[in-house]
FIPAMAR-730664 format. One record per residue (C-alpha): residue number from 1; residue in one letter; x, y, z. Coordinates in steps of 0.001 Angstrom, whole numbers. Layout:
BEGIN
ATOM   fimi   romar         u         v         w
ATOM    NUM       A         X         Y         Z
...
END
This chain:
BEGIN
ATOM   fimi   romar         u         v         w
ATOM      1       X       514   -139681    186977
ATOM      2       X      3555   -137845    186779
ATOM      3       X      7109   -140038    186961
ATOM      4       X     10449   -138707    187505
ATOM      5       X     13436   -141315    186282
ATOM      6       X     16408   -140112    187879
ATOM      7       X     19946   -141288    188787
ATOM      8       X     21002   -141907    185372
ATOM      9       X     22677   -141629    182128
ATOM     10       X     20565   -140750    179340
ATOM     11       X     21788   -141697    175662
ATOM     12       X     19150   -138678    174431
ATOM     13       X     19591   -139878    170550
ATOM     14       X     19422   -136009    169772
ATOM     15       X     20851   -134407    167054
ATOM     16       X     23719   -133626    168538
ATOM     17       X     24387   -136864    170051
ATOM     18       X     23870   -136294    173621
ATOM     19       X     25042   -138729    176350
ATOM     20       X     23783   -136859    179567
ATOM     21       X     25261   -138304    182656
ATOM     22       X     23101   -137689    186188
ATOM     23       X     19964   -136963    184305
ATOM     24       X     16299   -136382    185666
ATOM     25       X     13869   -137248    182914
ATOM     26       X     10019   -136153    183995
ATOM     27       X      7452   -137889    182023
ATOM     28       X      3471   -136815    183057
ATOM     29       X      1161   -139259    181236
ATOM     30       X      2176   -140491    177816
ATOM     31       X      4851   -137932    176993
ATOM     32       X      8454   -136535    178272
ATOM     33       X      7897   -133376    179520
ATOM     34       X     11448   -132400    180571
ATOM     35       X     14857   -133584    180352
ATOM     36       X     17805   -132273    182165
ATOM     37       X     20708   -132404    185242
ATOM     38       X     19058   -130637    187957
ATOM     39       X     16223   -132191    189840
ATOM     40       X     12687   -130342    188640
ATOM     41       X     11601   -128171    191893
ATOM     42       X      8375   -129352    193708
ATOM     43       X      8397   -132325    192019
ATOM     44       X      6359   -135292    194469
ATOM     45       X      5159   -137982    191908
ATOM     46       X      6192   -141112    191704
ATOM     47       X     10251   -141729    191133
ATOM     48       X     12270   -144193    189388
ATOM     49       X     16131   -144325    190397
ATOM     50       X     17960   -145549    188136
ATOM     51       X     20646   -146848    190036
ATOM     52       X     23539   -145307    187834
ATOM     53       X     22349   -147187    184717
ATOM     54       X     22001   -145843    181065
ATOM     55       X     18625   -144761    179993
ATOM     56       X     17638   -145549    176411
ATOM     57       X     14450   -145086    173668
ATOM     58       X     12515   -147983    173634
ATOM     59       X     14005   -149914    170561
ATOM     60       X     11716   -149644    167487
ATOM     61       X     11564   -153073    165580
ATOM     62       X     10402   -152399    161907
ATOM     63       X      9557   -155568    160747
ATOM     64       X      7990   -158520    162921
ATOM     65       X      5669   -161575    162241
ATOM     66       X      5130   -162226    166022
ATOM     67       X      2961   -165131    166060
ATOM     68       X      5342   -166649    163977
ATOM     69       X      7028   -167299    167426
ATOM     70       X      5370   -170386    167950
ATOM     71       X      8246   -171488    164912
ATOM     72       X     11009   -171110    166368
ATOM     73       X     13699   -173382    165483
ATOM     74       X     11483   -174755    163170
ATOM     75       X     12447   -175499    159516
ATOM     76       X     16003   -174515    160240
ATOM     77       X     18628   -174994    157404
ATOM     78       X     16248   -174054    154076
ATOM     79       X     16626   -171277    151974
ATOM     80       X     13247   -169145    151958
ATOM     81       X     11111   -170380    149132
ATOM     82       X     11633   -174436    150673
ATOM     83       X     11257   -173533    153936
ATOM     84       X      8350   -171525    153290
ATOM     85       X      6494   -173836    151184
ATOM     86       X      7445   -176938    153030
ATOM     87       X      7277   -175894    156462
ATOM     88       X      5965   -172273    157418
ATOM     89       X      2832   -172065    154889
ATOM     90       X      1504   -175636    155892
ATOM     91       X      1622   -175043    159839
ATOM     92       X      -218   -171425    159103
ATOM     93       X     -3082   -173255    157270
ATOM     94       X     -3980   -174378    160908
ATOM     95       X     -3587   -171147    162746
ATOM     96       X     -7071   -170331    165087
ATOM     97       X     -7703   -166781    166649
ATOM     98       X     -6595   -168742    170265
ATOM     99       X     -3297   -170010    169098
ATOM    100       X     -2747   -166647    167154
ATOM    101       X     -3118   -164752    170524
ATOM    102       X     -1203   -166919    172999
ATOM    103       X      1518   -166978    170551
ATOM    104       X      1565   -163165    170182
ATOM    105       X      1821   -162566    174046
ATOM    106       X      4513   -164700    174310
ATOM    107       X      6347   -162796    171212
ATOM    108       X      5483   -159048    172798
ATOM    109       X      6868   -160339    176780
ATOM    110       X     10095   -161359    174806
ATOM    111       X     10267   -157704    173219
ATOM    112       X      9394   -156223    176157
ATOM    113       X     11729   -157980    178357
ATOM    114       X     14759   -157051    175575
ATOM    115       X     14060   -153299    175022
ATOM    116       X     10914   -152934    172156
ATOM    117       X      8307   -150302    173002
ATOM    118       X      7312   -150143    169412
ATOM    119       X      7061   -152480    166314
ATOM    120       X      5869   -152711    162804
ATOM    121       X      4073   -156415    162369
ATOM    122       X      2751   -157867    159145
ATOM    123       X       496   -161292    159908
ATOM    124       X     -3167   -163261    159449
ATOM    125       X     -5414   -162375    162347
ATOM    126       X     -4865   -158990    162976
ATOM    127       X     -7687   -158180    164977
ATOM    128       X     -6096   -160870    167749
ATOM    129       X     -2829   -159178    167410
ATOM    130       X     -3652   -156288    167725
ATOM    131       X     -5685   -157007    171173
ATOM    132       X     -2975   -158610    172488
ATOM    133       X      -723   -155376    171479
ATOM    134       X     -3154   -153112    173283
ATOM    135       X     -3020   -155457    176394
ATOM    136       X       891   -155555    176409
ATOM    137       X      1479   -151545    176729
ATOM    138       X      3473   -151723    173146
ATOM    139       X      2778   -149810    170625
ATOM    140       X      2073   -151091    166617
ATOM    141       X      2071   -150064    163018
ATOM    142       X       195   -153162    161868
ATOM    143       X      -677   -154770    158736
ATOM    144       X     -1777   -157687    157376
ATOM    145       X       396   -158535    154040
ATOM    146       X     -2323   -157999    151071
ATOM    147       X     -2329   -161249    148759
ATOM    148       X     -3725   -162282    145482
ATOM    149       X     -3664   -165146    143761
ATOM    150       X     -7231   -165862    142462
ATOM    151       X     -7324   -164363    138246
ATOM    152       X    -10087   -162991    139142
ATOM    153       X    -10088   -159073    141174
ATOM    154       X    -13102   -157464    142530
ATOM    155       X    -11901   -155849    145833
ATOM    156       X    -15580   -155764    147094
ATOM    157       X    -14962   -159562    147308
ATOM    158       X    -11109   -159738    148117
ATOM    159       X    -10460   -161195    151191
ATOM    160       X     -7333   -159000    152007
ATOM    161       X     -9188   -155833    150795
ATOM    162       X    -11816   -156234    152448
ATOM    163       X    -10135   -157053    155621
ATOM    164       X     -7561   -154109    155287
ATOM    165       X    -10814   -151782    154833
ATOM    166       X    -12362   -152993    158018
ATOM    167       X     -9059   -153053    159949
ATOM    168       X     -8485   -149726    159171
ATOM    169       X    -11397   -148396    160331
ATOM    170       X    -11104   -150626    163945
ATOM    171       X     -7815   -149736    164099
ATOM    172       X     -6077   -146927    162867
ATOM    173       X     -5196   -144210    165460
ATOM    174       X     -6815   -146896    168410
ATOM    175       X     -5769   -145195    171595
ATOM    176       X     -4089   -141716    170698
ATOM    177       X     -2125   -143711    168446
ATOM    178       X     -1490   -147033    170255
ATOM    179       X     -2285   -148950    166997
ATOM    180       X     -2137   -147152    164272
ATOM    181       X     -3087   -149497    160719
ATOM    182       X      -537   -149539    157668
ATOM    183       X     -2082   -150552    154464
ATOM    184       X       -67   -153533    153114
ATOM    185       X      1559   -155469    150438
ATOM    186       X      2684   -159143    151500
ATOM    187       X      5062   -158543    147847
ATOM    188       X      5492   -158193    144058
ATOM    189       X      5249   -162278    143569
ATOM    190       X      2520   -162875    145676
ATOM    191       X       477   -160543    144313
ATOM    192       X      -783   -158539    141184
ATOM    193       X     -1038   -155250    139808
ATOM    194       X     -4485   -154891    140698
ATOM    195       X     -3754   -155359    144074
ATOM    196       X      -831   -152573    143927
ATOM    197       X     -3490   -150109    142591
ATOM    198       X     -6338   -150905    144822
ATOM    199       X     -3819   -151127    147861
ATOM    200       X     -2054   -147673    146490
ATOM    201       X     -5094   -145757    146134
ATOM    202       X     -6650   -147269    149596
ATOM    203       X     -3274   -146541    151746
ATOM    204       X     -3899   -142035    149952
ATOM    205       X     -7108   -142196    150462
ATOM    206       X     -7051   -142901    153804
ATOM    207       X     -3766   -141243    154922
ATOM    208       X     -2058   -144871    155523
ATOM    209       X      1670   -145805    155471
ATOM    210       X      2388   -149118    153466
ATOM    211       X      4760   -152498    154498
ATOM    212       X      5984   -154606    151879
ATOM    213       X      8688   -157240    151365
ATOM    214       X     10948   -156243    148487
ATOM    215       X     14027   -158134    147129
ATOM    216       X     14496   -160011    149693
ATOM    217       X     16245   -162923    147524
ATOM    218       X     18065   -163117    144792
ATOM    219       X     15332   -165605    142951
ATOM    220       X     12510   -163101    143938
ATOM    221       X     14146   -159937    142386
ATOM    222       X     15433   -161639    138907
ATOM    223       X     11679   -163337    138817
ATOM    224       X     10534   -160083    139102
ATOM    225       X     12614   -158485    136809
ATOM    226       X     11611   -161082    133693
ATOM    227       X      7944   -160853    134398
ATOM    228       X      7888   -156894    134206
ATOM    229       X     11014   -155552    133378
ATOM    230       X     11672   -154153    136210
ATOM    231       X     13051   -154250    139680
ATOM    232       X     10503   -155172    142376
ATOM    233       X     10850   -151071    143736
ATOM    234       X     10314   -149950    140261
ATOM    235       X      7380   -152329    139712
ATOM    236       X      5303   -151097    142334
ATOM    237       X      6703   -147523    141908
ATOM    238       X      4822   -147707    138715
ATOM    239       X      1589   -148444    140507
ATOM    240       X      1656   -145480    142962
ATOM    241       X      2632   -147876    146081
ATOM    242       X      5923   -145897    147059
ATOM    243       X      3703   -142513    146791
ATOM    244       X      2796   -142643    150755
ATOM    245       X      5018   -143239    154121
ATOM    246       X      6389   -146345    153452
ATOM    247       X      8624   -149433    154514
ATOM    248       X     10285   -152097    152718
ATOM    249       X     11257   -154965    154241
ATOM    250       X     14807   -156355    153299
ATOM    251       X     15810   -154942    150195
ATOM    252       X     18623   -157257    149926
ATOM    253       X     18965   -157225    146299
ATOM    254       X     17582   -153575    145787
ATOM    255       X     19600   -151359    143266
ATOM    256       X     21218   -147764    143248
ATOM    257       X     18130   -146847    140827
ATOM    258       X     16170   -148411    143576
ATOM    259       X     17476   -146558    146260
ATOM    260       X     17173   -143174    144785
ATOM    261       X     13334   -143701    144503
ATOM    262       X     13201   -144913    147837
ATOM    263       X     15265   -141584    149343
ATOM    264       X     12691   -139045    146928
ATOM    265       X      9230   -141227    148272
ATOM    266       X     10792   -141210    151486
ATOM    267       X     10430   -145133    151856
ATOM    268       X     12331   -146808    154616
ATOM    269       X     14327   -149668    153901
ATOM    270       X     14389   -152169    156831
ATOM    271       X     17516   -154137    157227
ATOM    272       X     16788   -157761    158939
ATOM    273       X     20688   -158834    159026
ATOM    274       X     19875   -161939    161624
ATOM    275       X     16718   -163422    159107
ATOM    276       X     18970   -162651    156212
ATOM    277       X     21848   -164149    156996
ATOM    278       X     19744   -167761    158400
ATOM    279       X     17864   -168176    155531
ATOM    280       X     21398   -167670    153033
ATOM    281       X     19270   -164591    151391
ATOM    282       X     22281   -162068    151430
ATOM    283       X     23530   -158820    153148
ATOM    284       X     21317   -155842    152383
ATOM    285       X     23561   -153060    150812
ATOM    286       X     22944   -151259    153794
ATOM    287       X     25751   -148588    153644
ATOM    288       X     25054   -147553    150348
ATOM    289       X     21593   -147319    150895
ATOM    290       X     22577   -144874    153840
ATOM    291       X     25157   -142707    151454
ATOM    292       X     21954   -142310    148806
ATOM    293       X     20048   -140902    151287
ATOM    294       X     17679   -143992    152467
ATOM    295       X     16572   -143879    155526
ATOM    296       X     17267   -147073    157156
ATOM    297       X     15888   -149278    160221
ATOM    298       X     16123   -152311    161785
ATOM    299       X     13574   -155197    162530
ATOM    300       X     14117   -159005    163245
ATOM    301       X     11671   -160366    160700
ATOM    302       X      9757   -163243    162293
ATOM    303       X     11474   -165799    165655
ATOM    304       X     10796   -168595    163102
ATOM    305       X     13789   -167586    160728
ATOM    306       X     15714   -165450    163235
ATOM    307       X     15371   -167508    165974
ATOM    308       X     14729   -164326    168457
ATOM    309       X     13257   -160814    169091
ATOM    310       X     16437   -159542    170422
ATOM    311       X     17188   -155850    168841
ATOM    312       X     20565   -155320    170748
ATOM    313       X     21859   -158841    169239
ATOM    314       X     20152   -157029    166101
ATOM    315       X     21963   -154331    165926
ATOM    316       X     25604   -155475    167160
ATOM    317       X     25571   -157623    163766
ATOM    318       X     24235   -154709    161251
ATOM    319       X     27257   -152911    162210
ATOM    320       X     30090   -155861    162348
ATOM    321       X     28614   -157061    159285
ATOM    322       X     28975   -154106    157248
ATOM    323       X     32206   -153288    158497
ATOM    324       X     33467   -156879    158081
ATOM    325       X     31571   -157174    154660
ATOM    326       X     33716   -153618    153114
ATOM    327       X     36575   -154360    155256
ATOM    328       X     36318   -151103    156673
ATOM    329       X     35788   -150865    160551
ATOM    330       X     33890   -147232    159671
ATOM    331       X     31376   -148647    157178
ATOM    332       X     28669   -148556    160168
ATOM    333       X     29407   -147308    163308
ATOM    334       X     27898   -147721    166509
ATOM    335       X     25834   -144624    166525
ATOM    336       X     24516   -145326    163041
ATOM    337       X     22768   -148927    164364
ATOM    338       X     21815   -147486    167557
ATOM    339       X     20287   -144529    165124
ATOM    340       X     18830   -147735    162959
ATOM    341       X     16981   -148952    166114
ATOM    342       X     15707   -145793    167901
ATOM    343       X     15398   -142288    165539
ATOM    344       X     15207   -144114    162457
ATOM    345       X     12867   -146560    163271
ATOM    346       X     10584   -143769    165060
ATOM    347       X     10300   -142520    161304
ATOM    348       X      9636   -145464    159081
ATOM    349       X      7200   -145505    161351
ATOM    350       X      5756   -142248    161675
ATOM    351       X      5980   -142059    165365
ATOM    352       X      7231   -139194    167737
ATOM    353       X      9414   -141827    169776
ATOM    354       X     13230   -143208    169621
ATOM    355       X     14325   -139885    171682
ATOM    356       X     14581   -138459    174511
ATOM    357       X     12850   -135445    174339
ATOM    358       X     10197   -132736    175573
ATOM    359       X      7392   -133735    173918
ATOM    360       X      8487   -137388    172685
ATOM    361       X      6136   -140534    173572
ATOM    362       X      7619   -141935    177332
ATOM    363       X      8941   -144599    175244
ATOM    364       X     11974   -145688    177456
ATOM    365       X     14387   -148480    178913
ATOM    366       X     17097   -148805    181237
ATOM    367       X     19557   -150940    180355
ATOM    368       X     21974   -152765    183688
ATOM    369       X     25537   -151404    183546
ATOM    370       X     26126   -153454    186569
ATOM    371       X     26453   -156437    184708
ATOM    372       X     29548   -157979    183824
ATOM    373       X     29564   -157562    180035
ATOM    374       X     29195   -153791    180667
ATOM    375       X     31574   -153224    182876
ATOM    376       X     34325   -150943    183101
ATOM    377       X     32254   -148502    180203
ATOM    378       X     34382   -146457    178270
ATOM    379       X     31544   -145190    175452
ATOM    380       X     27975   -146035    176893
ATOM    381       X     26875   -146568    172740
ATOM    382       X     29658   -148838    171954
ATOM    383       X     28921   -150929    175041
ATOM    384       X     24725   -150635    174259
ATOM    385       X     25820   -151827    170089
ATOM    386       X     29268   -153891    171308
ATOM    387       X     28215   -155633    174511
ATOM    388       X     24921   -155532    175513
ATOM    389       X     21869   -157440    174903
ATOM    390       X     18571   -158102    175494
ATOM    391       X     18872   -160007    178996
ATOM    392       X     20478   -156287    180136
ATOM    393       X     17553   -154331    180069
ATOM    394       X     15955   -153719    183405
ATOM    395       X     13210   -151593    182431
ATOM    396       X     10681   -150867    179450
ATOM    397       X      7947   -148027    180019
ATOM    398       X      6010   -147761    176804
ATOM    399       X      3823   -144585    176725
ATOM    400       X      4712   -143782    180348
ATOM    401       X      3455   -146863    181672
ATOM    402       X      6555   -149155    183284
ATOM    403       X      5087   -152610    181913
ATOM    404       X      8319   -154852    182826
ATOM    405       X     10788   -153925    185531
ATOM    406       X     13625   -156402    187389
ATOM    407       X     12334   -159283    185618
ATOM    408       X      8794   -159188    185978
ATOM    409       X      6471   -158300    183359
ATOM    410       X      3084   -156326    184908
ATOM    411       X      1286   -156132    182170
ATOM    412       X      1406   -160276    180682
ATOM    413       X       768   -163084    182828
ATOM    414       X      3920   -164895    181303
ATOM    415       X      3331   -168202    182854
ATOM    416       X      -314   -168402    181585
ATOM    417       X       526   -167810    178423
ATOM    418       X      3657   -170047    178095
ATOM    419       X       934   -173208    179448
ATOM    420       X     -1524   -171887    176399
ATOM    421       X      1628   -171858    173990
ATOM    422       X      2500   -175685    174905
ATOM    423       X      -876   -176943    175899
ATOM    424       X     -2770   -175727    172713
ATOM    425       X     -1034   -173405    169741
ATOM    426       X      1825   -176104    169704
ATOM    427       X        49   -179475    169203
ATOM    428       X     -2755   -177895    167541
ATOM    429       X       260   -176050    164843
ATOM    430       X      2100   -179385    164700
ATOM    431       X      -177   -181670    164158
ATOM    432       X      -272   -183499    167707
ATOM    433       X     -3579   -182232    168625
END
């Protein structure tokens, strides 16, 4: 079905940065087909007005846990390693395929309801997640965070490579793209270089991108650095990992040697500046990264050290905190986080989205200028990077199907799943069940 959104301004994300006021955007199944300021002739389909607000790409979240929001607010005040041993790792041991997919739906109606149309998640039970992603209207990158810890390799008997093998094959390129599967390293010290190589040669082989959580504290990088030598980049650099479409999560602690194999592998780095900045890890070197020619995202990391899915909140701190952090106003402007969360995003991830475009997945929100923290509107981006946030957004269409509009969410049954989420995943998680 064809579906003209009209009677609106349209932030394109274009090369040239264009903010079209008045436009008609015509999207005919999955894709935009046209974009411009005169109504297309004939057209009769279905129509979507607007009503004067600012039309955006669906935000593109990079790096997710979404289960993981069954923890939120959970553990608070612990630096990483304590809060993931003590608290994170022992609720997971009692994770079920039920809990894992009540607790996903209720993390995808949050994205949905604050802008996501696309996302990058590492977790256990990725078969349930990715049903529920399929169900939602979203679409994924997903992976499931390779592991090993037993001395002893044989990937015919490896849980995680045997999982990734058959995930891959269940998954990857699941309707026209939907779900597509991203071979996976949870990181350097969880894991060995066995499990580089096998996960290396798995991700060529079968033309996969690869997620992995580098440097994300200052305890994890020097660790890494006494065991091999090296930096956690340059570890698994050595191992071939870096030598396919890539993301690294965090990268707090990453180095300018680090960042110029990232820019020639064409790795993304993905800066989580709300998870970071909870769990006392740091502030990713984020403009630097930029000037060596990474290209960088943005993701939220997972609700239980974040304590939200919101990408507008996201992206309003990645550019006050860089400017505040090099006490320059300029070090990251609004365009660069809005780039961070659309364009950029759309290629960590290997996806034809985060614009709006001829051709370009119908990934799209509107976002409410009529409320009162965006209004008057003298820039449309600095109000989207400045002001807004999640609770603005009045639309999401992911792959030209509207699957939230005016607060109600058409493709979820919200209250259903919030009874599941208190009724079972919580006492059965905490130990009240």
């Amino acid at each position: 079905m064809a579906i003209l959104i009209y009677n609106c301004t349209a932030v394109r994300m274009d090369e040239a940065g264009t903010v079209l006021p008045h436009a008609y955007v015509l999207v005919e199944g999955s894709k935009i087909v046209s974009v411009g300021d005169q109504r297309p002739q004939g057209f009769t389909g279905r129509q979507i007005d607007g009503k004067g607000n600012v039309l955006l790409p669906g935000l593109v979240n990079c790096h997710t846990h979404v289960p993981m929001t069954a923890m939120r607010g959970y553990g608070d005040g612990h630096d990483l390693q304590d809060w993931l041993h003590h608290y994170i790792f022992p609720v997971e041991a009692r994770w079920d395929e039920r809990a894992i997919r009540c607790c996903t739906a209720l993390g995808l109606a949050e994205m949905i309801a604050t802008g996501t149309t696309c996302i990058a998640d590492m977790y256990m039970f990725t078969d349930a997640v990715a049903q529920e992603v399929v169900s939602a209207g979203l679409s994924a990158n997903l992976s499931c965070g390779g592991v090993l810890f037993d001395p002893v390799f044989d990937p015919k008997t490896c849980h995680d490579c045997v999982a990734q093998e058959a995930l891959a094959q269940r998954w990857h390129g699941y309707g026209d793209g939907q779900i597509r599967f991203d071979a996976s390293i949870h990181a350097e010290y969880t894991s060995r270089s066995e499990l580089w190589k096998w996960t290396a040669d798995f991700a060529k082989a079968n033309g996969l991108g690869m997620h992995v959580h580098i440097s994300e504290t200052r305890k994890e990088h020097a660790e890494c650095i006494q065991r091999h030598g090296k930096t956690p980049v340059q570890t698994l650099d050595r191992y071939g990992v870096w030598d396919v479409r890539g993301i690294a999560a965090h990268c707090v602690y990453t180095t300018a040697e680090d960042w110029a194999i990232l820019a020639a592998k064409g790795v993304s780095a993905v800066h989580n500046p709300c998870s970071n900045l909870k769990l006392g890890s740091g502030i990713a070197p984020v403009p630097a990264m930029k000037a060596a020619g990474v290209n960088v995202c943005l993701g939220t990391d997972g609700v239980s050290s974040n304590n939200n899915h919101d990408m507008f909140e996201e992206m309003k701190l990645a550019a006050i905190l860089h400017n505040g952090a090099a006490c320059d106003p300029l070090a990251l402007g609004s365009w660069d986080a809005l780039r961070m969360a659309t364009v950029n995003g759309a290629a960590a991830l290997g996806r034809k989205t985060g614009r709006i475009e001829p051709g370009y997945d119908a990934d799209l929100i509107l976002v409410d200028f009529s409320h009162l923290n965006l209004f008057p509107c003298h820039d449309p981006v600095s109000n989207l990077v400045y002001a807004a946030h999640g609770g603005d957004v009045c639309m999401n269409m992911a792959r030209g199907r509207v699957i939230y509009k005016d607060g109600d969410f058409l493709t979820i049954d919200l209250e259903q799943v919030k009874r599941e989420v208190a009724n079972y995943a919580v006492p059965l998680l905490f130990g009240t069940k």
